[in-house]
C-alpha positions in Angstrom: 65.3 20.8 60.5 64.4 24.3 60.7 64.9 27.2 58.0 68.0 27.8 56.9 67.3 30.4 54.8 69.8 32.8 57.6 73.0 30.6 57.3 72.5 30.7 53.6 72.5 34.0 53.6 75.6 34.2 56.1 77.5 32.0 53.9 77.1 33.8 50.5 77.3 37.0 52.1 81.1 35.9 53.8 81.3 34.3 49.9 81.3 37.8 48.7 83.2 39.4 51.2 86.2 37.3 50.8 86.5 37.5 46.9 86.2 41.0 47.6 89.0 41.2 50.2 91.5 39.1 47.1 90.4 41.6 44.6 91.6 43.9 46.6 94.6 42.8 47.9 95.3 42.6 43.9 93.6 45.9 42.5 95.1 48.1 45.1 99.0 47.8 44.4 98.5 47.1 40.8 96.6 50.2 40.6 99.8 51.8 42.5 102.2 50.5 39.9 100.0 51.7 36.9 99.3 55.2 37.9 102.9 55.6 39.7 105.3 53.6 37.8 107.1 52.7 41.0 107.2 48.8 41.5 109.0 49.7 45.1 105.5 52.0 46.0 103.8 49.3 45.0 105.1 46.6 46.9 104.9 48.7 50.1 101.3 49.4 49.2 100.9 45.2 49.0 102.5 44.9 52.4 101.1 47.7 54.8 97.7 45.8 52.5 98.3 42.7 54.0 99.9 43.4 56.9 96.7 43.5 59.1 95.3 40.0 57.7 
């Protein structure tokens, strides 16, 4: 068993990334629909959001 100090560190770091990828899926249109008003621009914001995942 060597060190696996690296996949650790691989794992935590992909951890991070993906919580940060659902925050933003959610943050990004519901900061659209709180500055804007406009559930419509915020639903287009959501799809062309998730449209490359």
């Amino acid at each position: 068993m060597g060190n696996r100090t690296p996949l650790a560190a691989t794992l935590v770091a992909n951890s991070i990334s993906t919580a940060g990828t659902s925050l933003t899926l959610i943050g990004v249109p519901w900061f659209v629909l709180e500055t804007t008003g406009s559930a419509g621009r915020a639903g287009v914001v959501a799809f062309c959001a998730t449209l490359p995942s």
